[in-house]
PDB file of N, CA, C and O in Angstrom:
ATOM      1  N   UNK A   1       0.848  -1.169   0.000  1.00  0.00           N
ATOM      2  CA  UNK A   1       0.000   0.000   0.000  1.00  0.00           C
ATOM      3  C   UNK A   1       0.898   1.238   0.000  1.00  0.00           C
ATOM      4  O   UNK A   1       1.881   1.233   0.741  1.00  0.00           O
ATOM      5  N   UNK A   2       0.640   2.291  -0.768  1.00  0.00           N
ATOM      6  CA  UNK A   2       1.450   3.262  -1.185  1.00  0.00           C
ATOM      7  C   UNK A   2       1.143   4.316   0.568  1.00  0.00           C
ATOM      8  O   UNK A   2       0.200   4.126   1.337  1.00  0.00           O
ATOM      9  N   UNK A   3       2.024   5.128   0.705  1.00  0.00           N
ATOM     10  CA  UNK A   3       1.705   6.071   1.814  1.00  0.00           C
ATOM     11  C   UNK A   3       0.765   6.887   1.952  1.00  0.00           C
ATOM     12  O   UNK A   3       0.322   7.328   3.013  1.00  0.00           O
ATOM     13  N   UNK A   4       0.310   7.196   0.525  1.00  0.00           N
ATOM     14  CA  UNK A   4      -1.246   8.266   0.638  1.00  0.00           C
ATOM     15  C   UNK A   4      -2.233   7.207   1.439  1.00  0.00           C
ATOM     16  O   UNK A   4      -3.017   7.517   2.336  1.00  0.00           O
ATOM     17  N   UNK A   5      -1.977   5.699   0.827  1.00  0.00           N
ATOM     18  CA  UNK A   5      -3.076   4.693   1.142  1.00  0.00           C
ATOM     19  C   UNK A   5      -3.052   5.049   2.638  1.00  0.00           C
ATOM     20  O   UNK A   5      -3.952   5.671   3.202  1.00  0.00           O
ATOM     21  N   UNK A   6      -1.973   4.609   3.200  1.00  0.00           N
ATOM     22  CA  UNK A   6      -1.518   4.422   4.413  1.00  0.00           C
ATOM     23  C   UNK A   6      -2.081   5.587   5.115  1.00  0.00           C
ATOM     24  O   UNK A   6      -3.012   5.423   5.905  1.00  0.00           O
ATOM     25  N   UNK A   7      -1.539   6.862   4.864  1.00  0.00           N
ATOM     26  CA  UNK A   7      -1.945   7.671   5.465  1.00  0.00           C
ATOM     27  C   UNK A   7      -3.659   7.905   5.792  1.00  0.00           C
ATOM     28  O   UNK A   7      -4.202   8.307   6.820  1.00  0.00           O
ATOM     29  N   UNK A   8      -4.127   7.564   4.740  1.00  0.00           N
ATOM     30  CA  UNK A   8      -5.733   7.945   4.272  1.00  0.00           C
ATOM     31  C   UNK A   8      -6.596   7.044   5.227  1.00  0.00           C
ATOM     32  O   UNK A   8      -7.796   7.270   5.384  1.00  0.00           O
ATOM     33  N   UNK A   9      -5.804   5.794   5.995  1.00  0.00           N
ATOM     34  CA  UNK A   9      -6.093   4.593   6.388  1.00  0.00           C
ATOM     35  C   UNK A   9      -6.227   4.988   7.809  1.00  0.00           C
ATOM     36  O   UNK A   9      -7.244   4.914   8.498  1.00  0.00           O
ATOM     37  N   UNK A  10      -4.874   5.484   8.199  1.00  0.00           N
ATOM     38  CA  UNK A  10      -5.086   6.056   9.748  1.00  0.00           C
ATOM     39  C   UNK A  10      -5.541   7.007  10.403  1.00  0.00           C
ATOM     40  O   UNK A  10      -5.503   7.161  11.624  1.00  0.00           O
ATOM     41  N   UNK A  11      -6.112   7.865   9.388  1.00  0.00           N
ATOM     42  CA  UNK A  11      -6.819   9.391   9.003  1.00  0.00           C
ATOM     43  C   UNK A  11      -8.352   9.000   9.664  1.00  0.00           C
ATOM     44  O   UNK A  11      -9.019   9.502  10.569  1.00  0.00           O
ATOM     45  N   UNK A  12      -8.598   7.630   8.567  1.00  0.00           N
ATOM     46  CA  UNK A  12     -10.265   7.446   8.893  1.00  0.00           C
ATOM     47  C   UNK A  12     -10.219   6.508  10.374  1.00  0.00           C
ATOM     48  O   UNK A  12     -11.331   6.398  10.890  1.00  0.00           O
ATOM     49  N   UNK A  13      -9.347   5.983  10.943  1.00  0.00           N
ATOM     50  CA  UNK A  13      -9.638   5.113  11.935  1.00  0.00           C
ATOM     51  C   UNK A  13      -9.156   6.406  12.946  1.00  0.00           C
ATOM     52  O   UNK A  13      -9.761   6.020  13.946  1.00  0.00           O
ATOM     53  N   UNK A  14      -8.670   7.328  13.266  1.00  0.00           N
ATOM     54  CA  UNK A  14      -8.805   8.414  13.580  1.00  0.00           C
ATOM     55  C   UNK A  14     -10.287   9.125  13.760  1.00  0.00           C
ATOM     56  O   UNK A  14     -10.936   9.020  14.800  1.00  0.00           O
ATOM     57  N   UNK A  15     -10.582   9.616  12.987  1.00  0.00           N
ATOM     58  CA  UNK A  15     -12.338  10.103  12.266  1.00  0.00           C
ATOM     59  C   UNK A  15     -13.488   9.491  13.058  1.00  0.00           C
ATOM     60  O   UNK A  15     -14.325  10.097  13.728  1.00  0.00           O
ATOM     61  N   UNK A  16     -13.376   8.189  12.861  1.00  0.00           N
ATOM     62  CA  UNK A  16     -13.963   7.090  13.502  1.00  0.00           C
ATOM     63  C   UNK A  16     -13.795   6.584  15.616  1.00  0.00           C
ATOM     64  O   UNK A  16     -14.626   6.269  16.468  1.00  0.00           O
ATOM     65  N   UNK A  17     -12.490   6.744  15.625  1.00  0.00           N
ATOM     66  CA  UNK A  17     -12.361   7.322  17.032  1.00  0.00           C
ATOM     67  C   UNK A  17     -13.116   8.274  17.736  1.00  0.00           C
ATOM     68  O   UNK A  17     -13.838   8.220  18.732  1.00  0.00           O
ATOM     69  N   UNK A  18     -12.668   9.399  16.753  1.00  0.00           N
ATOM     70  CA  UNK A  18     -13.532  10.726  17.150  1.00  0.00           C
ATOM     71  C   UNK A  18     -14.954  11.303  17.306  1.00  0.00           C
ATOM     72  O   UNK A  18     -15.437  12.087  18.123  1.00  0.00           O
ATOM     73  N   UNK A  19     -15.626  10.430  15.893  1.00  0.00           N
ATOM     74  CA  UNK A  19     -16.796  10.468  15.868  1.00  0.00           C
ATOM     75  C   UNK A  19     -17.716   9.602  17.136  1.00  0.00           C
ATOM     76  O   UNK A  19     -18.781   9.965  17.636  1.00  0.00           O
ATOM     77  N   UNK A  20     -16.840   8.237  17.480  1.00  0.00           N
ATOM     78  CA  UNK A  20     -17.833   7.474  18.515  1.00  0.00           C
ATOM     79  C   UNK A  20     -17.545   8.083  19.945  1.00  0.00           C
ATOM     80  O   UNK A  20     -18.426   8.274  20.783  1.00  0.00           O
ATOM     81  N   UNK A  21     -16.184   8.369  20.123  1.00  0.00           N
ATOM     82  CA  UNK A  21     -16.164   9.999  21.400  1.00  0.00           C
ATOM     83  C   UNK A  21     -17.144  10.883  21.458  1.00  0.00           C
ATOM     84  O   UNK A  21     -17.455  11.564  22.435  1.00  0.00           O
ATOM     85  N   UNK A  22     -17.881  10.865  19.866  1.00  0.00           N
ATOM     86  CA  UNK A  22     -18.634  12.152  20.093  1.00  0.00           C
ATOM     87  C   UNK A  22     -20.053  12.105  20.459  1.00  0.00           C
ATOM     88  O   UNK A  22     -20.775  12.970  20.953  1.00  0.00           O
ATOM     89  N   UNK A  23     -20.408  10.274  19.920  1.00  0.00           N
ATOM     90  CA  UNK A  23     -21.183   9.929  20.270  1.00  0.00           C
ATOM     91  C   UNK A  23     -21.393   9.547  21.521  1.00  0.00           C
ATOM     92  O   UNK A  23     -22.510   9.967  21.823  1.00  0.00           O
ATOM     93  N   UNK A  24     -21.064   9.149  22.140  1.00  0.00           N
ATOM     94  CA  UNK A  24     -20.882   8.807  23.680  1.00  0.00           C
ATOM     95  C   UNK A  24     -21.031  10.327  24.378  1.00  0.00           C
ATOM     96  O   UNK A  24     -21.425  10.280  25.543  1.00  0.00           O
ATOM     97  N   UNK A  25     -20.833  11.365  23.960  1.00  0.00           N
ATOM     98  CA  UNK A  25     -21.005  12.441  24.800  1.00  0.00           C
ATOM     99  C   UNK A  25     -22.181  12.912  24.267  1.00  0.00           C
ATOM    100  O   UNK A  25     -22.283  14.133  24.389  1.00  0.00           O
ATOM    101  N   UNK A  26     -23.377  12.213  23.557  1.00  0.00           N
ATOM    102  CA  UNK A  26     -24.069  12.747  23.431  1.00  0.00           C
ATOM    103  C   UNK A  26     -24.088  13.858  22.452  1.00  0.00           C
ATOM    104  O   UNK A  26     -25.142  14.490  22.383  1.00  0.00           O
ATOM    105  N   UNK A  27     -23.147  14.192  21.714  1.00  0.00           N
ATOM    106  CA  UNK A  27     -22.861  14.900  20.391  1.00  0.00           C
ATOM    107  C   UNK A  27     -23.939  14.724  19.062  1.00  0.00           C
ATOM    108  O   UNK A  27     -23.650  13.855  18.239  1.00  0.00           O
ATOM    109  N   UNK A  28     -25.392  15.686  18.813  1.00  0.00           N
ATOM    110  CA  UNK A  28     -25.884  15.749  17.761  1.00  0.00           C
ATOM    111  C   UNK A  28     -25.700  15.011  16.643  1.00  0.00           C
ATOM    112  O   UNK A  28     -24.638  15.521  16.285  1.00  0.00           O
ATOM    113  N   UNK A  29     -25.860  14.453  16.084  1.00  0.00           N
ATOM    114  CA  UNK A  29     -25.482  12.988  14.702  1.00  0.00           C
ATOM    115  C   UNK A  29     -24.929  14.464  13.540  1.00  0.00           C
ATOM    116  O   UNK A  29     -23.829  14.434  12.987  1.00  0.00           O
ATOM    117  N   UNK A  30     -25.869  15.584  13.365  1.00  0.00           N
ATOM    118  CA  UNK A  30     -25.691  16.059  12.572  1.00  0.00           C
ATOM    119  C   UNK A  30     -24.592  16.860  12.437  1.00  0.00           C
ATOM    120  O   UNK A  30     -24.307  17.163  11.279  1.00  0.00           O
ATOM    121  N   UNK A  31     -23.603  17.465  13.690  1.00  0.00           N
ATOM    122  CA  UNK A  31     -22.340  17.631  14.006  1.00  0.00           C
ATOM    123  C   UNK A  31     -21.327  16.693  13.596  1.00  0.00           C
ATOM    124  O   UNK A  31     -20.327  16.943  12.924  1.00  0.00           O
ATOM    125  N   UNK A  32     -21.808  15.243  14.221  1.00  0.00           N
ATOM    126  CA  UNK A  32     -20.711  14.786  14.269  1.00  0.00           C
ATOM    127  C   UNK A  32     -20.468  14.493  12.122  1.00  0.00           C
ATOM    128  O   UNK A  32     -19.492  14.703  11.402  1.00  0.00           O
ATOM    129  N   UNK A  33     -21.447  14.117  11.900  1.00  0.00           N
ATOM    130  CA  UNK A  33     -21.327  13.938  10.460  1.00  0.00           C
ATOM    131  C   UNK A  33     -20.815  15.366   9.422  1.00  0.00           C
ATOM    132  O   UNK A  33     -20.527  15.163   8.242  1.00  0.00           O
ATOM    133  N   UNK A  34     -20.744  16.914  10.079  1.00  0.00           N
ATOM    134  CA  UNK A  34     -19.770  17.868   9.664  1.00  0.00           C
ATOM    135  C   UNK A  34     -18.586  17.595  10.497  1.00  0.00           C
ATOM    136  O   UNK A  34     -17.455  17.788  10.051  1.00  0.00           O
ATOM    137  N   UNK A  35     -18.782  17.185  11.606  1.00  0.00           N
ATOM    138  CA  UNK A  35     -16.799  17.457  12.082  1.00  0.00           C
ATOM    139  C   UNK A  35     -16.202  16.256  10.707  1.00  0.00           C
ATOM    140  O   UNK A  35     -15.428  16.570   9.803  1.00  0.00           O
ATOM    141  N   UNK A  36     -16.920  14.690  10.947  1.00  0.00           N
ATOM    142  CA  UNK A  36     -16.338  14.076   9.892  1.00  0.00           C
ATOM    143  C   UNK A  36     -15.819  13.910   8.464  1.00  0.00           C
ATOM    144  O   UNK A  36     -14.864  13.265   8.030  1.00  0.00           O
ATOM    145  N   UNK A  37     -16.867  14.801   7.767  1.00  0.00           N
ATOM    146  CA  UNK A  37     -16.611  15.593   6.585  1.00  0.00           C
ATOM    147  C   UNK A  37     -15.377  16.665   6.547  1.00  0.00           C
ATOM    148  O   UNK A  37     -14.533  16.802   5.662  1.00  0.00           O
ATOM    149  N   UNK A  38     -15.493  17.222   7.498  1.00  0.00           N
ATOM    150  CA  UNK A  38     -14.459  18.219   7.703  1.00  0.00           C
ATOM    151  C   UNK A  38     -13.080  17.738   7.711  1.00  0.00           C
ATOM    152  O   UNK A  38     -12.125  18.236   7.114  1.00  0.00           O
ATOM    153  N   UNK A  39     -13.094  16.870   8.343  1.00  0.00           N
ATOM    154  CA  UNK A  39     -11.838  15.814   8.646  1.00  0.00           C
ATOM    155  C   UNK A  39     -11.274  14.847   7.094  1.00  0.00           C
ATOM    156  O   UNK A  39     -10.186  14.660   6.548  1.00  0.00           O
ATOM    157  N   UNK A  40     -12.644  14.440   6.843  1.00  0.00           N
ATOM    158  CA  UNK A  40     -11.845  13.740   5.600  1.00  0.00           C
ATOM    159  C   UNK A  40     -11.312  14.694   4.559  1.00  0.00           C
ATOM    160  O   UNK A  40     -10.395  14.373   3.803  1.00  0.00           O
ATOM    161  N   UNK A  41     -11.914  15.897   4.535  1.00  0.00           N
ATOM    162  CA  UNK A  41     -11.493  16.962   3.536  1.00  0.00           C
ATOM    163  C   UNK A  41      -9.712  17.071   4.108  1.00  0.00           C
ATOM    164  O   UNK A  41      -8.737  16.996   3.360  1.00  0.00           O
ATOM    165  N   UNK A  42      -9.683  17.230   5.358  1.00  0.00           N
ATOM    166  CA  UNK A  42      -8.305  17.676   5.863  1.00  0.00           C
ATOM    167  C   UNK A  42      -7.320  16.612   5.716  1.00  0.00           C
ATOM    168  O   UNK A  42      -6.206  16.898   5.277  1.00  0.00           O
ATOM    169  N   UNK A  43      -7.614  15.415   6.037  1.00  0.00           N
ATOM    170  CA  UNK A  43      -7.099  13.794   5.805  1.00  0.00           C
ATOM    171  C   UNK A  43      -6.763  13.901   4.161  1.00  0.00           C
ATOM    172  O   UNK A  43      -5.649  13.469   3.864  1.00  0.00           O
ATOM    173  N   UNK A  44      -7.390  14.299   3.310  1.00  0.00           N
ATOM    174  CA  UNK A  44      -7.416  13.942   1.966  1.00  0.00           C
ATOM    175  C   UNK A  44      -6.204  15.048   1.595  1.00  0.00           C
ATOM    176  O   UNK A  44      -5.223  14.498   1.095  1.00  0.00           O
ATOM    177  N   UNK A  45      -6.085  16.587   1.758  1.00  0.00           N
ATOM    178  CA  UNK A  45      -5.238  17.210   1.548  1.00  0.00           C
ATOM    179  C   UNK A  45      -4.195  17.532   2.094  1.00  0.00           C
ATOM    180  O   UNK A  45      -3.385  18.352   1.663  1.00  0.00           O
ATOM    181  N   UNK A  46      -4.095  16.634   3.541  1.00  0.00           N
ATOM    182  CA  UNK A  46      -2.562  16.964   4.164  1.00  0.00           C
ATOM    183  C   UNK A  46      -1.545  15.313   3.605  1.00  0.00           C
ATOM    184  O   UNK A  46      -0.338  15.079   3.661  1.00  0.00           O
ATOM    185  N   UNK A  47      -2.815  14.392   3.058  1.00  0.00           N
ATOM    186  CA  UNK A  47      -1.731  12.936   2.971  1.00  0.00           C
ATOM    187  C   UNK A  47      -1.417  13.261   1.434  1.00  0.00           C
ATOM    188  O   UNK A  47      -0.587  12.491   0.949  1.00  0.00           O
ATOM    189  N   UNK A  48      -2.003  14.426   0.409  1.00  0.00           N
ATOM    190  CA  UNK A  48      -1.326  14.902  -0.832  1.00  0.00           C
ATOM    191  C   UNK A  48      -0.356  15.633  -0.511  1.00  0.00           C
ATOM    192  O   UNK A  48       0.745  15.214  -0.866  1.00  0.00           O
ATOM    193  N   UNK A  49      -0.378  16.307  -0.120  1.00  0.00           N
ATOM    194  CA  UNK A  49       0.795  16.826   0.655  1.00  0.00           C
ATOM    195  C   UNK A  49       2.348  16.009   0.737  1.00  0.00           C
ATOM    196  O   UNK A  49       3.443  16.043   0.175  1.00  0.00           O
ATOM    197  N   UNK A  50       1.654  15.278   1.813  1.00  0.00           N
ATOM    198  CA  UNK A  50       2.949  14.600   2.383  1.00  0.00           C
ATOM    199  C   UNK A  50       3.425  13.330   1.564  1.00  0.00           C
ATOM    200  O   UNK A  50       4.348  12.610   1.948  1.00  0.00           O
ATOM    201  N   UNK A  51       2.700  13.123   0.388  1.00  0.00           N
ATOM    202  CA  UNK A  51       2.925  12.343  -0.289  1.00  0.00           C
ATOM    203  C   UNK A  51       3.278  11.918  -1.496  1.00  0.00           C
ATOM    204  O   UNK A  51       3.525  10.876  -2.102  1.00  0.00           O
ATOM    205  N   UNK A  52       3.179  13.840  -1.747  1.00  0.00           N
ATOM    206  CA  UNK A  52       3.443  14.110  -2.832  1.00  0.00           C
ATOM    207  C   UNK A  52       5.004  13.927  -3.820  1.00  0.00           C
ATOM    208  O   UNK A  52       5.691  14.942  -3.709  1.00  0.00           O
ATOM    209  N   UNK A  53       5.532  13.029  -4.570  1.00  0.00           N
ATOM    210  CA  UNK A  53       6.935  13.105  -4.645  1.00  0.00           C
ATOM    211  C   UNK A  53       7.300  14.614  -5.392  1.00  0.00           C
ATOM    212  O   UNK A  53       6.622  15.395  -6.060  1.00  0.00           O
ATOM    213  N   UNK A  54       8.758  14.610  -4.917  1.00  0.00           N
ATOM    214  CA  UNK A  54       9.176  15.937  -5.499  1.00  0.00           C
ATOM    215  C   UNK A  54       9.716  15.799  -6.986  1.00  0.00           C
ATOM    216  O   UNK A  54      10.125  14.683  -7.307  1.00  0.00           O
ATOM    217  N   UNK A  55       9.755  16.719  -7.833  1.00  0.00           N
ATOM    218  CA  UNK A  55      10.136  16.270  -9.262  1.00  0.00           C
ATOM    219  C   UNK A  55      11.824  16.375  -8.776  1.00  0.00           C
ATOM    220  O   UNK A  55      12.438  16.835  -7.813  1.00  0.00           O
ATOM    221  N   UNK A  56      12.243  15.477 -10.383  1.00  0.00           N
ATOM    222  CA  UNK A  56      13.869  15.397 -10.009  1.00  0.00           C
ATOM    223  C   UNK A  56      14.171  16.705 -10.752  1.00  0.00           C
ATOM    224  O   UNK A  56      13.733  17.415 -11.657  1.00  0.00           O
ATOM    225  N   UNK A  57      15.481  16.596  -9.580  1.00  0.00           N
ATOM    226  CA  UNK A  57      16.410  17.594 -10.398  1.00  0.00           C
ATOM    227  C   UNK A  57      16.766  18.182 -12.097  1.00  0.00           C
ATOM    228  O   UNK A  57      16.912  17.324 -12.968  1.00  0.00           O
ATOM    229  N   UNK A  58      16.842  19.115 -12.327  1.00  0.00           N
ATOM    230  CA  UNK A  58      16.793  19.259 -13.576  1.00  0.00           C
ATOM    231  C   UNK A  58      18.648  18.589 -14.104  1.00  0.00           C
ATOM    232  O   UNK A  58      19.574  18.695 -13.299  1.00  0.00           O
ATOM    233  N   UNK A  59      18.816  18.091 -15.214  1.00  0.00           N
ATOM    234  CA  UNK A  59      19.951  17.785 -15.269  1.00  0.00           C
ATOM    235  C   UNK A  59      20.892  19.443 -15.427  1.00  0.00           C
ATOM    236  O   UNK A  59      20.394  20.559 -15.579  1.00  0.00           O
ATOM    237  N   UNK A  60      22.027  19.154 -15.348  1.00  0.00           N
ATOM    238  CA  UNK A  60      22.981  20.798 -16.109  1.00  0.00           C
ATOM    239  C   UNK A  60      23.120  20.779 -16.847  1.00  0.00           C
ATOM    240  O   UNK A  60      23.462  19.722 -17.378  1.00  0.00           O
ATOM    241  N   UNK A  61      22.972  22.014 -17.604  1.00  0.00           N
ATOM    242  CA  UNK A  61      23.085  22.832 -19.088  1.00  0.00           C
ATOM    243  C   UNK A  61      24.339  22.875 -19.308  1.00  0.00           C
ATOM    244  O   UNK A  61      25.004  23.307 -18.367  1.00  0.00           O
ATOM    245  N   UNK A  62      25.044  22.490 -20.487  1.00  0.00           N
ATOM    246  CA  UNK A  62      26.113  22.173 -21.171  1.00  0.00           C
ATOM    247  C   UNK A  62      26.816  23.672 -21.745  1.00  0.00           C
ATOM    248  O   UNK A  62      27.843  23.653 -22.423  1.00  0.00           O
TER     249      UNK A  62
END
């Protein structure tokens, strides 16, 4: 599994932590289903990020 996978993997079992915390405190369904949205939006653009490879070096001009 590539690292975005990876990352994207521990993102939602994260999410899922959070969300049944939220449930247990009695947290609105309809909250918890924006914090979760919110989260996968953030999960989705910090594991592009970090996962992104860098281009190579340009070779030198002769």
């Amino acid at each position: 599994m590539s690292s975005f996978g990876t990352y994207l993997v521990g993102f939602l079992i994260l999410i899922l932590g959070l969300g049944l915390a939220a449930y247990l405190l009695n947290v609105p369904a309809m909250w918890i289903a924006v914090g979760a949205i919110i989260l996968v939006g953030i999960g989705v653009l910090s594991a592009t990020t970090r996962g992104k490879m860098k281009d190579p070096p340009a070779p030198p001009s002769a």
